[in-house]
N, C-alpha and C positions, 0 to 999 in steps of 0.2 A: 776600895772600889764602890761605885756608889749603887747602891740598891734601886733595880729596875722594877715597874710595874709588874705584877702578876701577867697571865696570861687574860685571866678571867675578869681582872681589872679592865685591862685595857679595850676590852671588848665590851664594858659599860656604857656607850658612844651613846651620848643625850638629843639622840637626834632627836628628841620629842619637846626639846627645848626650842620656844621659838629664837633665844639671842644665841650669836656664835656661842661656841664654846672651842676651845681648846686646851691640853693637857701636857704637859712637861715631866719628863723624869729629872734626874737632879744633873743630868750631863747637859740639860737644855738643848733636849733633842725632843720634838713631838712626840705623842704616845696614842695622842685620839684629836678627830676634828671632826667636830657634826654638819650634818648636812646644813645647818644655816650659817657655818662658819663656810663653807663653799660658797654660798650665792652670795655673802658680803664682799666675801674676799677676792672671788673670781680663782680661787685656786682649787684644784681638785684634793680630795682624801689623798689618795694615790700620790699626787706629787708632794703633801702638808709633810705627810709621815714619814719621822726617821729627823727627818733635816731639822736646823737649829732653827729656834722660833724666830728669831731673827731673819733670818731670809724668807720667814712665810712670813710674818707679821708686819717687817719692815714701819713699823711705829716711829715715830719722832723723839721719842724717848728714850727707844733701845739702847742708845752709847753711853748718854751720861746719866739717867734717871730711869732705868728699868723696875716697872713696878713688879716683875716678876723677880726677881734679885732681892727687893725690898722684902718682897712677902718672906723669901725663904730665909732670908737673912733674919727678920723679926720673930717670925712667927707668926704675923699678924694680917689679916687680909686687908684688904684696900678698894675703897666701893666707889662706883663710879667714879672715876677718872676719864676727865676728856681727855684725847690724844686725837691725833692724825695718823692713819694707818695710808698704804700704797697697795692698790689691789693689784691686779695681774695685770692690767691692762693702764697699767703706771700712774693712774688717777689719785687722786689724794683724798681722804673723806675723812670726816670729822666721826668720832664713836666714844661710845663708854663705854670702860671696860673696867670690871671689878675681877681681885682675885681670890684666891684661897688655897690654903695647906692642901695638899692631898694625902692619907694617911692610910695601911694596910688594914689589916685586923690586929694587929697588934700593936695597934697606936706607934707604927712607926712612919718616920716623912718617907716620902716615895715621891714626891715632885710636886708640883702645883697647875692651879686651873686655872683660864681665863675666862670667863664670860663677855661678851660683847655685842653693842647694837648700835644700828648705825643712829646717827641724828637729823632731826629735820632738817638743817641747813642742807644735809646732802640731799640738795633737790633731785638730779637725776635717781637716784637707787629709792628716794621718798616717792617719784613717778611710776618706777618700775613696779610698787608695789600696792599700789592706790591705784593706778590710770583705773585700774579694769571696777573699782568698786565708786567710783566719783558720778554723779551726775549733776554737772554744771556745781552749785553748791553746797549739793547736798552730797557727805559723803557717808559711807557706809559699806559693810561686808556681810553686817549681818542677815540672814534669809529672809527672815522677814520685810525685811526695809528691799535689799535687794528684786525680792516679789514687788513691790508695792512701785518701786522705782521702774521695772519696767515695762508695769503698764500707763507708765504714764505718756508716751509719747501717745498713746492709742487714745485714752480720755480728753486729753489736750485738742484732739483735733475735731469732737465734737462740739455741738454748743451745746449740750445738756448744765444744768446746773447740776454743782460738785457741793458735796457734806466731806468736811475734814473732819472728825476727830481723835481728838489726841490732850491729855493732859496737860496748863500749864506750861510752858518751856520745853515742849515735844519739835517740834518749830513746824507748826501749820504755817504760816504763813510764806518760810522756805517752800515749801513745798508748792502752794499758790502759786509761786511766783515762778516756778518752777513750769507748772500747767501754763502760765501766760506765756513763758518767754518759747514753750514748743506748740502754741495754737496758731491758728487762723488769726487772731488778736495781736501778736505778737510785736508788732508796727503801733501798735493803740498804747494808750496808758494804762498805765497801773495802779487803781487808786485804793487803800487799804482804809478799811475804817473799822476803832474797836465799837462796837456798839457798848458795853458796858463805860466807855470812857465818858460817854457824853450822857447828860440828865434827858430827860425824857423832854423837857419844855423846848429843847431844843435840835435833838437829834430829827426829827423828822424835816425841819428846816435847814440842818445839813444833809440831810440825805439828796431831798429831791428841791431843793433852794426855796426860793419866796420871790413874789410878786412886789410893786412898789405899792405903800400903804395894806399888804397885808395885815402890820401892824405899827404900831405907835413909833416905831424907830426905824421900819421900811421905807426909809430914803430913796431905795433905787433898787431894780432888779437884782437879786444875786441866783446865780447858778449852783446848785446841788451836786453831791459828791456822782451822782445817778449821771448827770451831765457832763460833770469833768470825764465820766469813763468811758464816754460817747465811741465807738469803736474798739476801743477796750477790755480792760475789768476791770471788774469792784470787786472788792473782798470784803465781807462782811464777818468781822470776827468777834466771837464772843454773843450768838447770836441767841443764847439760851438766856439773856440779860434782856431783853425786847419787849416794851409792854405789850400790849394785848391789841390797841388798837395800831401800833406800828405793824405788828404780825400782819394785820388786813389789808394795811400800804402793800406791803410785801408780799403776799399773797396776787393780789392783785398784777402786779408788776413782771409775778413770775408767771402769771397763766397768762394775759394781754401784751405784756411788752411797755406797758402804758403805766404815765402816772400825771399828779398835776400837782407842781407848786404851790404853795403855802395862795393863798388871794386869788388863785386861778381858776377861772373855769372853762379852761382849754386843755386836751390831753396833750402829752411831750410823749413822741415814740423813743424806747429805748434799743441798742442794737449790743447793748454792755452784755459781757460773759459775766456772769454771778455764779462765785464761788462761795463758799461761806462754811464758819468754823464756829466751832462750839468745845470748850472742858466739860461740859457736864452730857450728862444723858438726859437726852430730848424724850425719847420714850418716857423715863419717869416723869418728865414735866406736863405729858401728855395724859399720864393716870392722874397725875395732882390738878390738871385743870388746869396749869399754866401754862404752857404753850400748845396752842393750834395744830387739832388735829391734822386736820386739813393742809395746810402749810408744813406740817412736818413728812405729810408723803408725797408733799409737792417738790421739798428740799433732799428727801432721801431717793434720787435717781442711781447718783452714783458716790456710796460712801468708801471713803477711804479711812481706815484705821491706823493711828499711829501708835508703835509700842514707846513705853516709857524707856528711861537711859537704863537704866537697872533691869529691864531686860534686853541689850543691847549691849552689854559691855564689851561684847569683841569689838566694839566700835570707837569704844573711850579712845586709846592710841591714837588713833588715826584723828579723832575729834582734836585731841591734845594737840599732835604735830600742826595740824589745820591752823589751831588761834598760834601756834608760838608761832610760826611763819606772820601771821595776821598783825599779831603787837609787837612783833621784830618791827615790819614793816611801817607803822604808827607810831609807835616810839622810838623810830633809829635805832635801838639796839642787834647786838647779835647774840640773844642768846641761843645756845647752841641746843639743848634740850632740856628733859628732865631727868629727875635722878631714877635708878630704880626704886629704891625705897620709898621715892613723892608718887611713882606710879602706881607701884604698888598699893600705896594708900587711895588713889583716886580709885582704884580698880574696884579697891572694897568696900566704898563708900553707899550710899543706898540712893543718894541723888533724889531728894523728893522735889527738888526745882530743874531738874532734869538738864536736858543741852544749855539752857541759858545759866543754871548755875554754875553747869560747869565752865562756860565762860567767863560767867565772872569768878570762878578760883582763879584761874589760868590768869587773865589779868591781873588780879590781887599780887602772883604772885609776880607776876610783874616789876608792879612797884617797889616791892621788897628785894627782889634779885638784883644784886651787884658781882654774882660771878658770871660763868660758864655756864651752868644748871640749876635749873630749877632744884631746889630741896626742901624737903617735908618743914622747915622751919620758914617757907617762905608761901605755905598754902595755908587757910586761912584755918581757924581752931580747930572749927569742925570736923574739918577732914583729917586734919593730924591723928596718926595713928596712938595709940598709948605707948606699944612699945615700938622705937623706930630703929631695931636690930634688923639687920636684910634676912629671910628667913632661907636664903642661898647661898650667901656669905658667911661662910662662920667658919673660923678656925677649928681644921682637927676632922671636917665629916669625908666622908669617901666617896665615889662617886657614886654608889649605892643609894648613898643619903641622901645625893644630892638631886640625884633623877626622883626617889620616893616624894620629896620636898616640891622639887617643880610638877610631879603629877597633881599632887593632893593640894595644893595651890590655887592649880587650874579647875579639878574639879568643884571645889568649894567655891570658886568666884563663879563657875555654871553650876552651882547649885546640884551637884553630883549626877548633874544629864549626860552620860557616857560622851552621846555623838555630837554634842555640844566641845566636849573638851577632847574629843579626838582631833573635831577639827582646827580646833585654838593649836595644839600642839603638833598639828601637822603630819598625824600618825592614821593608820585604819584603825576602826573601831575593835577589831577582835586584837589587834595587835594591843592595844589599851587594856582589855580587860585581861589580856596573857599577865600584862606588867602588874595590873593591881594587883592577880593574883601572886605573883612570882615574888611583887616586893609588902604583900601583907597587909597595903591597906585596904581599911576599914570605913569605912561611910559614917560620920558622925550626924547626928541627929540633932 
């Protein structure tokens, strides 16, 4: 007769895990379903339990390649596996699912686990759980950004000039563009300019154009980027890069409206929204004598702060899902997702290039992927973890182990902020710290 779960066992339910979960005794009859194996699957706890996983799971696999079979039959877990599951409401969705032994106190088998998560391709259930944190491009769950994201519809509709900052690859200019496409402007153009990109002999005669014979090669009038924005905006980015006498241009333009081409000596009214962005601190430029005091409390009306990706990693996922949908769509491919263990890697990564690095891994691994999922041999060195064992998947832990493992996970990637990782895993705050106490860990330093 085959040896069923504890009682004490079975009442281990990971519902602090965000991927499904489910558990098998060895009659291949459910024993536990977490509440995120409910909202994939469309089925209730209530109806999971008892019945053979087969009729809950309904996988493409179940008849002739049961990875649940494989495990008990080897011993051996099985980590990310795409499959096709059939939820309640008869849909088909693409997921990974990895498994693992489940074992008593007495290192003896007692049945096995599933873990599972859905994959970007499932657009529907990827809307279901994104609509609420997206803005236009920009997405995000984190509170911070989510604060930042809704006051923009209200800044947008002034014409005050806007200060971004945010580090390198934070995406200021997302966001700029963001404030243009919900202004009054929003019908005008959109004209971006890096000020660090252009040398100084010539950025001012792209800004605000030149006259004919201005100078030796002024053939004919040209128009300034000031004028392309004419009803508009201009984004001025990297604005901490600006000599001393551009700051004056620019000063001037934001108190009058006014400015005059290179050879002219007639004003041009402006009617352009000015936005503008900076990686560095303007204030320290302001004690070093480098940038204009004056023009820096003419710029700072209304500053908008952007956090770095490493603080923001409830966001990576969703960032992740965003480009593989992006480079499916650019490169014809389908790939379906990533693996846990390449997530897991990006999770723990420190991102000192932030959103746009993480862009380009997700690309890189692009190039490299010829399967189904992404995997850690297909993200670029850096990120590669040293060891690429799943720190959930492991033959032989209990379910004990296995919730200890996903808490202390989660709080290490939030930096051990309790209400950080209660919300990542979906749990109240005191119920979190009942579990750390209950399962012993420790805050490492």
């Amino acid at each position: 007769m085959s040896k069923k779960p504890t009682q004490k066992n079975s009442q281990m339910i990971l519902n602090s895990v965000a991927d499904g979960l489910f558990s098998v005794d060895l009659d291949w009859r459910v024993t536990s379903f977490n509440s995120a194996a409910e909202k994939i699957t469309s089925i209730s706890k209530k109806d999971a339990l008892g019945r053979f996983c087969s009729e809950v799971f309904q996988c493409n696999v179940c008849e002739k390649n049961c990875i649940l079979r494989k495990t008990i039959a080897t011993g051996k877990p099985i980590v990310d596996t795409p499959v096709y599951i059939l939820r309640a409401d008869k849909t088909s969705i693409p997921v990974s699912a990895s498994t693992a032994i489940v074992k008593d106190s007495h290192c003896n088998m007692i049945g096995s686990v599933v873990t599972f998560r859905y994959l970007p391709s499932s657009n529907k259930l990827k809307e279901e759980t994104t609509i609420q944190h997206s803005f236009k491009d920009i997405i995000a769950k984190n509170p911070r950004m989510l604060s930042l994201l809704s006051i923009i519809p209200r800044i947008a509709q002034s014409q005050s000039t806007i200060l971004i900052q945010g580090a390198s690859g934070t995406g200021k200019e997302v966001i700029a563009r963001a404030i243009h496409n919900n202004s009054l402007n929003q019908k005008g153009p959109f004209v971006a300019v890096n000020c660090s990109a252009l040398p100084d002999t010539l950025i001012e005669s792209e800004l605000f154009g030149y006259k004919v014979g201005a100078f030796t090669d002024a053939k004919k009038d040209k128009p300034g980027r000031f004028s392309q924005a004419q009803g508009g905006t201009i984004f001025l980015d990297e604005i901490g890069n600006a000599s001393l006498p551009l700051q004056i241009r620019l000063l001037r333009i934001l108190e009058n409206r006014q400015y005059e081409p290179l050879g002219s000596t007639e004003s041009v009214y402006s009617n352009a929204r000015v936005i503008i962005a900076t990686n560095v601190d303007l204030q320290k430029l302001v004690q070093k004598g480098e940038f204009r005091q004056d023009l820096f409390f003419r710029i700072n009306v209304i500053r908008l702060s952007l956090p770095l990706l490493v603080e923001r990693r409830e966001d990576i996922p969703l960032l992740v899902n965003y480009f593989i949908d992006r480079f499916n769509h650019l490169n014809c491919k389908n790939i379906l997702g990533i693996s846990h263990e390449a997530m897991t890697a990006l999770m723990l990564y420190d991102w000192p290039g932030n959103i746009r690095e993480l862009e380009n891994a997700i690309e890189h691994a692009f190039v490299l992927c010829q399967e189904d999922l992404i995997s850690t041999e297909h993200l670029p060195d850096q990120i590669k973890p040293h060891n690429s064992a799943s720190p959930l998947m492991q033959s032989g832990l209990t379910l004990k182990e296995i919730e200890k493992r996903a808490i202390r996970q989660t709080l290490v990637k939030n930096q051990w902020k309790k209400v950080a990782t209660a919300r990542d895993l979906g749990i109240d705050k005191t119920t979190l710290r009942r579990k750390i106490k209950r399962l012993g860990i420790q805050e490492i330093h």
